[in-house]
NUSEPA-854546 format. One record per residue (C-alpha): residue in one letter; x, y, z. Coordinates in steps of 0.05 Angstrom, whole numbers, plus 5000, padded with zeros to 4 digits. Each point is the difference from the previous one (the first is absolute). Layout:
N
aXYZ
...
This chain:
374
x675229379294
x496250584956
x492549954973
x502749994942
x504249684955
x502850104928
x501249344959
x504550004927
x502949444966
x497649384996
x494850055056
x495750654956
x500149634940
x497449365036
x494750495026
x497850274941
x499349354964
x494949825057
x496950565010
x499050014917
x497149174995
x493950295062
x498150544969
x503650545048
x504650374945
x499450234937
x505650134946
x499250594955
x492749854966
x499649345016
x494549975049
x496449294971
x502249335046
x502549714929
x504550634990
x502849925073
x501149225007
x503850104930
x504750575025
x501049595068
x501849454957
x505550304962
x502950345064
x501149355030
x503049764942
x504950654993
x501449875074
x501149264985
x497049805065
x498349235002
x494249795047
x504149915061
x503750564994
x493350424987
x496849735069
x506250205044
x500050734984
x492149965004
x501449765066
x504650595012
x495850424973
x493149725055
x505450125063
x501250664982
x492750154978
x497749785066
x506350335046
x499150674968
x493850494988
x501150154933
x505049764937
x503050524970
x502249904919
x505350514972
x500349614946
x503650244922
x494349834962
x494050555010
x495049614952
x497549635064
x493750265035
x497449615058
x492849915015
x495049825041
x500149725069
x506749874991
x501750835010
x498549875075
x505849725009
x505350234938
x501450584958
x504950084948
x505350615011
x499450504935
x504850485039
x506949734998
x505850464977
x500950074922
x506949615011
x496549335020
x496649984932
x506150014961
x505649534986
x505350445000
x504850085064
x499550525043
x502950674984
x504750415057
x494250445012
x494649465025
x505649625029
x506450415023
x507249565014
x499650115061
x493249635008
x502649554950
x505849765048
x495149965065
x495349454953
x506349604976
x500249565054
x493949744993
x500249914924
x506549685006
x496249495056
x494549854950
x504449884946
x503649495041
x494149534995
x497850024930
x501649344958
x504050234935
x500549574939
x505749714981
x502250414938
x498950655035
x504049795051
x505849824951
x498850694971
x501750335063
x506849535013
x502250124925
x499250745029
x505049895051
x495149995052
x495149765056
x493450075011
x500650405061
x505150494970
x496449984937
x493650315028
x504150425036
x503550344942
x494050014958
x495850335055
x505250395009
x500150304936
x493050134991
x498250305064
x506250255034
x503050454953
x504550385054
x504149375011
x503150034932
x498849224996
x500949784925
x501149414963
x501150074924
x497649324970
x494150035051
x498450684971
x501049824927
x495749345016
x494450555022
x500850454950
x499649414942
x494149725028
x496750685006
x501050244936
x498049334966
x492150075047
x499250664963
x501849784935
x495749355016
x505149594983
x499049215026
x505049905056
x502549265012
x498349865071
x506349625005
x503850684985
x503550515033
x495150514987
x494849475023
x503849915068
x500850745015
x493550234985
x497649475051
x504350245058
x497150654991
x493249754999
x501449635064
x502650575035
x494750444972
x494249585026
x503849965062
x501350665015
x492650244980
x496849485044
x503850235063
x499150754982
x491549854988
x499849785070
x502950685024
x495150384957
x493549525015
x502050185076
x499850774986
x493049964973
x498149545059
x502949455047
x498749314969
x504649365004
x502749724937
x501449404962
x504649944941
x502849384968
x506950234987
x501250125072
x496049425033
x506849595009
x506050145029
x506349795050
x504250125050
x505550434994
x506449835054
x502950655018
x492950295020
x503050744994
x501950044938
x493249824962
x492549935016
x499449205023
x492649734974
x497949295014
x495849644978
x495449595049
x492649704992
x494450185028
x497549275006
x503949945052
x495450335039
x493549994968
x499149344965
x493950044972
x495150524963
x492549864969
x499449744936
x497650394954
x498549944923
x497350684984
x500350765024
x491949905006
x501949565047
x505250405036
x495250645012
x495349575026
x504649655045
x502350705025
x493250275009
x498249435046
x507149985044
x500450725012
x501149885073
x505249384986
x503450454951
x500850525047
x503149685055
x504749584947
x502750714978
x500950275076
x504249435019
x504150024939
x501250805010
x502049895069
x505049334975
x503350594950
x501150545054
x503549475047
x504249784943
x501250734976
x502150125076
x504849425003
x495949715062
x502149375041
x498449454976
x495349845053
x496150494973
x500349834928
x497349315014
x494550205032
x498350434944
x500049474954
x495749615039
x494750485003
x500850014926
x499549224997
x493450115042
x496950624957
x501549514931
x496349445035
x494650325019
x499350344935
x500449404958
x495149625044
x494349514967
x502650284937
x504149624933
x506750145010
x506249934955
x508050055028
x501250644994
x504150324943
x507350145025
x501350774981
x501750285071
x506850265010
x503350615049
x506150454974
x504750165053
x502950664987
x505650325044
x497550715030
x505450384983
x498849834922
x491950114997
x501750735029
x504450074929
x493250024968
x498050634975
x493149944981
x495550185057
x496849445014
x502349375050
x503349334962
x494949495014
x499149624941
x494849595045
x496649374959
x495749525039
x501549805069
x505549685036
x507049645008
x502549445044
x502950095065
x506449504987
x502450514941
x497050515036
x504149865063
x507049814959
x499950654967
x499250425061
x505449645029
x504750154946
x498050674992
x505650534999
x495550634996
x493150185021
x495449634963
x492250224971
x496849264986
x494150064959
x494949464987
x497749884927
């Protein structure tokens, strides 16, 4: 694992909204505690978080807090400013490209087809695991299609351009839809238009999300955590596709201190400096064994000195169970080396796997494998 990590998604805004209610962040010229707790209060209700779903990714958000040196933000919105103690330990990133501010799709010159086609496997993975409503999903049957091969054509389209992929209601669909945003003309969301436009959202987001982790790695190494590609599965023929699995890290480490505020985090972290640094040695050594492939003799020693560094930490202290994020991506060798963009696929959230997937996998495995814990 990196110092650093770079949270999106649901995890920043969760953040934000925290940091906002204790006084740690401002937005634009709202610096009075009335101004913030009002803005935190309608983010939480655009995010339409209820109370239980609020304290799990607070939870998330106090692992990784405490795992990693500092939080990193690249988040759209640039009316944020964090403040006060708070800086110690997160910054907001004001130098992402120009393309991650925009909605648009990518054009051929910040994402060539070539690139395009090395990232498809992933997107195509994430897309697997994303729960469609019902009338979308009629949409894309009345279009003679499946979901896989759906996204397929449509990514196709829009960011391979070589392949000479086309589909011509698809493409009226997009061109409908398009013409009726920049007319501002109300679009049923049960319509054709309605279900186009959200593939290429989807995509979009996808696409951008994976690409910002490349770019975040050129400035500097951090780890990353995105929603959209927090959960995935297995894929059977292991050389055809990247296989990501999702396992949790409670498992391993099943419980954390309870916290209720990032006052209370710093704090925490100011006074377990030692505990927190022997917690982070054992769970970098646990992610070079599994990035080796070692036996599993190995591995479960690892994870006992894990066990042993959590213990230790959490000692005489509240504790909660700990929020289930963790998860590793297996990715065959020969298809990270595809990736062009000069920096190593690690897309590294967290901590750890279990050995019993761990082990399966390996023994299934028809290629050289890179595990990575996140």
């Amino acid at each position: 694992m990196k110092a650093h990590i770079s949270i999106t998604d649901d995890l920043a805004d969760v953040f934000i909204i925290q940091a906002l209610k204790e006084g740690y962040c401002n937005h634009l010229t709202g610096r009075t505690q009335e101004r913030r707790n009002r803005h935190a209060e309608y983010m939480l209700h655009q995010s339409k978080l209820d109370n239980i779903e609020y304290a799990e990714r607070f939870d998330r958000i106090s692992q990784l807090i405490l795992m990693y040196d500092e939080i990193e933000l690249p988040i759209l919105n640039t009316s944020y400013g964090l403040t006060g103690k708070i800086e110690q330990i997160a910054r907001i990133r004001e130098d992402m490209p120009a393309w991650f501010y925009s909605n648009e799709q990518l054009s051929r010159e910040e994402l060539s087809d070539d690139d395009a086609m090395k990232l498809k496997p992933i997107i195509m993975s994430a897309i697997k695991n994303i729960n469609f409503r019902e009338h979308y999903l009629s949409y894309i049957i009345e279009r003679n299609s499946s979901i896989g091969k759906h996204y397929s054509t449509v990514y196709d389209m829009m960011y391979n351009h070589a392949s000479g992929v086309f589909d011509e209601h698809l493409k009226s669909d997009a061109i409908s839809g398009y013409s009726m945003l920049a007319n501002h003309i109300s679009i049923s969301p049960d319509s054709p238009e309605s279900c186009i436009l959200y593939t290429h959202k989807v995509i979009i987001t996808l696409v951008k999300n994976l690409l910002l982790y490349f770019s975040l790695n050129t400035l500097h190494e951090c780890d990353y955590y995105s929603k959209v590609f927090a959960d995935f599965s297995s894929e059977v023929n292991v050389n055809a596709a990247y296989g990501m699995v999702k396992t949790q890290i409670s498992y391993i480490m099943e419980q954390q201190p309870a916290f209720e505020s990032l006052s209370e985090i710093m704090t925490f972290k100011e006074k377990r400096k030692k505990e927190l640094h022997d917690l982070r040695e054992v769970v970098s050594s646990l992610e070079i064994l599994l990035k080796k492939g070692s036996c599993e003799a190995a591995i479960q020693k690892a994870i006992s000195d894990v066990r042993s560094a959590n213990e230790s930490l959490i000692k005489n202290t509240p504790t909660k169970r700990i929020a289930q994020i963790a998860t590793y991506i297996s990715v065959p060798i020969s298809v990270v080396e595809l990736l062009a963009f000069g920096t190593p696929f690690s897309m590294i959230i967290g901590v750890v796997g279990t050995i019993a997937q761990l082990t399966t996998d390996m023994n299934s495995k028809q290629s050289d494998w890179l595990f990575v814990a996140r």
